[in-house]
C-alpha positions in Angstrom: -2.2 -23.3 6.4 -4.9 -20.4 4.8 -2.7 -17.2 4.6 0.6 -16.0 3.4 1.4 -12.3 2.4 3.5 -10.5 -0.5 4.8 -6.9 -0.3 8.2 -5.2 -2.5 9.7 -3.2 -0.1 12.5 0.0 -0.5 14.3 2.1 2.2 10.6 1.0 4.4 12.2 0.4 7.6 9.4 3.1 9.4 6.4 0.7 7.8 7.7 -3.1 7.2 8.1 -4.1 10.5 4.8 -3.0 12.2 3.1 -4.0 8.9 4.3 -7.6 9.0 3.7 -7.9 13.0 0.2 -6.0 12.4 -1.0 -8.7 9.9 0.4 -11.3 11.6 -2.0 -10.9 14.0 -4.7 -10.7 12.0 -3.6 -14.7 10.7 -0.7 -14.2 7.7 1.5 -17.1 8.5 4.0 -16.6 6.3 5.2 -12.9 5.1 7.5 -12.6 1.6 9.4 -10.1 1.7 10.8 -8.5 -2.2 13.6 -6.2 -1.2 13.8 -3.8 -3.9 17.2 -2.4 -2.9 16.7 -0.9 0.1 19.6 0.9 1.9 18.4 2.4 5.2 18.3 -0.8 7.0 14.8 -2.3 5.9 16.0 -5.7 5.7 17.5 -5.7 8.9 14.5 -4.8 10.8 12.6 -7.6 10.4 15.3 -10.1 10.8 14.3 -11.5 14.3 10.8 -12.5 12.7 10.6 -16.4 12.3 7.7 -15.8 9.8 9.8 -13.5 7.8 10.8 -14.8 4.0 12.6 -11.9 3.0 14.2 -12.3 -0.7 16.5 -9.9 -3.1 14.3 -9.1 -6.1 13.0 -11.7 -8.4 14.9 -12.3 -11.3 12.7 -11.5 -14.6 10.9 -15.0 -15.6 11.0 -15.7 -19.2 7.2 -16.6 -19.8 5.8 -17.7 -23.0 4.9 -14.6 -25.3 1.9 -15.9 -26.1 1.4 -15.8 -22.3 3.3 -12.7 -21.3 1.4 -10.2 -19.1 1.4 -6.8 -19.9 3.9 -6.1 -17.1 6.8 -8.3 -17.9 8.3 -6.1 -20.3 8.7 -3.6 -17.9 10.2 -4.7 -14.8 13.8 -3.4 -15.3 12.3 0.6 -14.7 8.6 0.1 -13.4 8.5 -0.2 -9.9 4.9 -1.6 -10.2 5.9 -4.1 -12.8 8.2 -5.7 -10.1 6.0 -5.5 -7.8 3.5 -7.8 -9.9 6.9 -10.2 -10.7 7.3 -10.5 -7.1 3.4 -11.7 -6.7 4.0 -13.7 -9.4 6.9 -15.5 -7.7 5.2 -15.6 -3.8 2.0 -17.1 -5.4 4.5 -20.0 -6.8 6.3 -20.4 -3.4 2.7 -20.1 -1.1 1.2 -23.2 -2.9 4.5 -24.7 -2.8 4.2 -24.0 0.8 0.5 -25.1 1.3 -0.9 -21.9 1.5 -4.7 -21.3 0.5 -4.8 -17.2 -0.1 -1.9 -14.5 -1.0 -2.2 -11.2 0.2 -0.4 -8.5 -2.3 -0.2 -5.2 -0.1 2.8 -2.6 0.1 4.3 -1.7 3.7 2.3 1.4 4.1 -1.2 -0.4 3.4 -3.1 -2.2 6.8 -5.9 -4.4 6.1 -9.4 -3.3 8.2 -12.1 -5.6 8.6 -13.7 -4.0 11.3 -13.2 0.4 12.0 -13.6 -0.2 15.2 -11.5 -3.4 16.2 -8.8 -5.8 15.0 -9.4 -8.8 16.0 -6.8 -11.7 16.6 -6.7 -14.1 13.7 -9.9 -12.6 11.8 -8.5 -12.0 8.6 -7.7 -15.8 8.2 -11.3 -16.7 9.6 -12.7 -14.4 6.7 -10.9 -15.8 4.0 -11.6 -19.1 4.9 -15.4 -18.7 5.2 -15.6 -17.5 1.5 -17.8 -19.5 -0.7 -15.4 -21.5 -2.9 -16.6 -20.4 -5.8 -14.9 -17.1 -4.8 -11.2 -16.2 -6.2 -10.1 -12.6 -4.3 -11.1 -11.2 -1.5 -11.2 -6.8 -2.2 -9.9 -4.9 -0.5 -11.9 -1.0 -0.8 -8.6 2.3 0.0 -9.3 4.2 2.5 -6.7 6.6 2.1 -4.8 8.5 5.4 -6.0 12.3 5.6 -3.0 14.5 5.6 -3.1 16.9 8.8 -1.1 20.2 8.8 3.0 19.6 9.7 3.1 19.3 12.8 0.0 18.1 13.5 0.5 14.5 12.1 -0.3 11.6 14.3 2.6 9.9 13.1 2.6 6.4 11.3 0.1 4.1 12.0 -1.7 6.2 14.8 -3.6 8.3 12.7 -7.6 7.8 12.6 -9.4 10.0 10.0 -9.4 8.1 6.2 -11.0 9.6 3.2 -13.4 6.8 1.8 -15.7 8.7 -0.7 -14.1 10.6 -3.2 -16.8 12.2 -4.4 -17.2 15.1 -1.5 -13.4 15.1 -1.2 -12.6 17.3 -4.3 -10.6 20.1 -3.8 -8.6 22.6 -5.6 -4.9 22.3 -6.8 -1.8 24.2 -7.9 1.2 24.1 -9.5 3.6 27.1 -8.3 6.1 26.4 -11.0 3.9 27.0 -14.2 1.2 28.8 -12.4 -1.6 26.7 -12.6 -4.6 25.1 -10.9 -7.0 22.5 -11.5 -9.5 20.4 -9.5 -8.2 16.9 -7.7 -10.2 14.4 -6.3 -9.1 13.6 -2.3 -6.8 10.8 -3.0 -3.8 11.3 -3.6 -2.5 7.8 -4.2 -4.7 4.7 -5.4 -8.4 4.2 -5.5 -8.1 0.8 -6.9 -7.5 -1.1 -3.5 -5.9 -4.4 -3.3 -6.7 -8.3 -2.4 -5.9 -11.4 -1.6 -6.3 -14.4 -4.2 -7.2 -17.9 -3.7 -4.3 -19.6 -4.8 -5.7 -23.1 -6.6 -7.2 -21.7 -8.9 -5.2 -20.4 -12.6 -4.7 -16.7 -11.0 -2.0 -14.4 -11.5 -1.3 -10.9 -10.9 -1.8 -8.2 -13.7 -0.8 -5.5 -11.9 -0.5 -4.4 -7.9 -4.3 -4.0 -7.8 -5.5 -7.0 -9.5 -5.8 -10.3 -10.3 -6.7 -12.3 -13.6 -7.2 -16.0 -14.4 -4.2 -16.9 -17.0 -6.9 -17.3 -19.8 -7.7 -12.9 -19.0 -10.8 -14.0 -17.5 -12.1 -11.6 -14.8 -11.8 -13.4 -11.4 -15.1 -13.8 -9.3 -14.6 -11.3 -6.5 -16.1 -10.5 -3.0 -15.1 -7.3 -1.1 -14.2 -8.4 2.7 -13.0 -5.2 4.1 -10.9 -1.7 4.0 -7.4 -1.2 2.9 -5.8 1.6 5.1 -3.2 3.7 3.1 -0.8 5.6 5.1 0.4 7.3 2.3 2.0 10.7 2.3 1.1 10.7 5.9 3.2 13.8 6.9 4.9 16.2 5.5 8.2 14.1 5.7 6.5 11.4 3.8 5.5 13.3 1.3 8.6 15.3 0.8 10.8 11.5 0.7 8.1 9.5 -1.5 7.7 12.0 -4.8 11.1 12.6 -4.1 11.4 8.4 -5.1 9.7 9.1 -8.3 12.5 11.0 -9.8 13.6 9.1 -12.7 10.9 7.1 -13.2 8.4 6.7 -16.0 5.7 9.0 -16.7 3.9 6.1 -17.7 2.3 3.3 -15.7 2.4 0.0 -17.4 -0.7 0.3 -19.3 0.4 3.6 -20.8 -1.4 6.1 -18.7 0.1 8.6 -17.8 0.9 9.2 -14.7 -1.4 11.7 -12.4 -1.2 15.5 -13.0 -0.8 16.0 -9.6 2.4 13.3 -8.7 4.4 14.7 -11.9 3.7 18.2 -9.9 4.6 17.2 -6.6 7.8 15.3 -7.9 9.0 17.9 -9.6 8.5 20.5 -6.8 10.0 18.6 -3.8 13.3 18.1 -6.1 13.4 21.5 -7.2 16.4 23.8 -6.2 14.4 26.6 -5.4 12.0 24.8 -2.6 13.7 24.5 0.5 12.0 22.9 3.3 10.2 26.0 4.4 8.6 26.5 1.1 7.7 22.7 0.3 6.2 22.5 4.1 4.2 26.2 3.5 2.9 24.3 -0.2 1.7 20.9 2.1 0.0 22.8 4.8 -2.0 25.2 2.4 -2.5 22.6 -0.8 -2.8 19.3 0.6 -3.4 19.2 4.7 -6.5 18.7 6.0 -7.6 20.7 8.9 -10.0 19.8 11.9 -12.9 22.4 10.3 -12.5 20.4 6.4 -12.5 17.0 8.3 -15.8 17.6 10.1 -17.4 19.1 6.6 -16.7 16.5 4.6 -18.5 14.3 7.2 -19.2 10.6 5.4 -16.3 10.7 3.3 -14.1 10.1 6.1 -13.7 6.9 8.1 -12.9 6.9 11.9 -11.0 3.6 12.9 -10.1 2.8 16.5 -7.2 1.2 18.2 -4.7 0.8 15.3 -1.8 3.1 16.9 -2.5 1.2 20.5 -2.4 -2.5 18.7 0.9 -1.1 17.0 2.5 -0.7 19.8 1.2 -3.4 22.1 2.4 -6.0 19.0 6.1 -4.8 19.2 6.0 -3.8 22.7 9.5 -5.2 24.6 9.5 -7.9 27.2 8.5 -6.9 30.5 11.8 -7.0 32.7 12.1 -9.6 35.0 11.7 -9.3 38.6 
């Protein structure tokens, strides 16, 4: 068996299942699933899937300090940090399980080999041609552009994907202090993500990456996009910096977290934004329209097909005659 997946899920139930079924196809045998106390029926969704591991969230491993990541200190209020305990625990169970690669990817992420065509199977056939001498398989963002309310493709169908972040700066502003500043075009990660070979001494340092246990930087060959879907209406942005209330300001390596999110979260929990007011914000601050799209020209990706394969992977049964 070459390839088993990872992914923390919470209150995902519009992403998990056509993630898992999406990947599948692409050759993940085996998907484990971190629910990360979800309430909105995640869990449920997926229950009919025979590849489906899904598990409650790891319980905190007690490592060695000497050999304590960065991360494990943090896991009771960083969402990231579990996420990287979860990886932790799937790369254990995979090789258990005679897997050769792990995928780490959240629901909303969709692995792209190709723009212009998934193919059956070929993200297993990719991993398994890699030199051996190679550890992870990148994975480069290509992050959803965000069209107007009520223009959004929905999830999964969209096409348009910012890749190059340098034509895709824009202005910003913060309506409760009064302020703007300049912001780069994604909103969410530029890190990417990968897959890791899984006999070597790897283990994850955070949700991007992947380290040997000695801190040794792993030798790396990038295989393909990583398609973010994040924020990918105005719903979605409203309900995921609403999720952010409460948390850190801090990642786990003490930045700080992003001028912008610490914005947005506090705006789409304030009292005096109502829907109309956070939708009027989204169109003007962070939409993209069909005039932006074709200006920025090589900074954003066309892919093909993804929507259509979505649906034709969970399609129902054709009724009998």
């Amino acid at each position: 068996m070459s390839l088993a997946l990872v992914t923390t899920v919470r209150n995902e139930r519009l992403a998990l299942r056509p993630n898992l079924l999406y990947h599948r196809f692409l050759g993940v045998e085996r998907a484990y699933v971190f629910d990360d106390g979800s309430s909105d029926g995640t869990v449920e969704s997926v229950a009919d899937l025979p590849f489906v591991r899904v598990r409650p969230m790891e319980a905190p491993i007690a490592f060695p300090p000497s050999a304590a990541p960065a991360w494990a200190a943090h896991v009771a209020r960083q969402h990231t940090a579990r996420q990287s305990l979860n990886a932790h625990a799937a790369m254990a169970s995979a090789r258990a399980d005679g897997f050769a690669w792990l995928l780490h990817l959240d629901p909303d992420e969709f692995v792209a080999l190709d723009a212009n065509e998934a193919r059956a199977g070929s993200l297993a056939r990719a991993v398994e041609e890699l030199p051996p001498e190679v550890e992870v398989a990148h994975l480069e963002t290509a992050e959803v552009v965000q069209r107007p309310s009520g223009q959004s493709r929905g999830f999964g169908r969209e096409t348009a994907f910012k890749i190059d972040r340098s034509v895709l700066r824009r202005p910003m502003y913060d309506p409760l202090r009064g302020l703007t500043w300049e912001l780069q075009g994604f909103y969410a990660h530029h890190l990417g993500k990968a897959l890791v070979r899984l006999s070597g001494d790897a283990r994850p340092v955070s949700p991007h990456e992947f380290k040997s246990a000695t801190g040794r930087a792993l030798r790396t060959r990038t295989v393909g996009r990583l398609l973010h879907f994040h924020a990918h209406s105005f719903e979605d942005w409203v309900a995921k910096y609403r999720q952010l209330l409460g948390r850190p300001d801090h990642y786990v390596s003490g930045d700080l977290l992003e001028r912008h999110k610490r914005v947005w979260r506090d705006l789409v929990t304030h009292p005096d934004y109502d829907v109309d007011r956070l939708r009027s914000y989204f169109d003007r601050w962070l939409a993209m329209g069909e005039d932006e799209i074709r200006r920025v020209g090589h900074g954003i990706l066309e892919v093909r097909g993804l929507g259509d394969l979505l649906a034709t992977l969970d399609a129902p049964p054709p009724a009998s005659a």
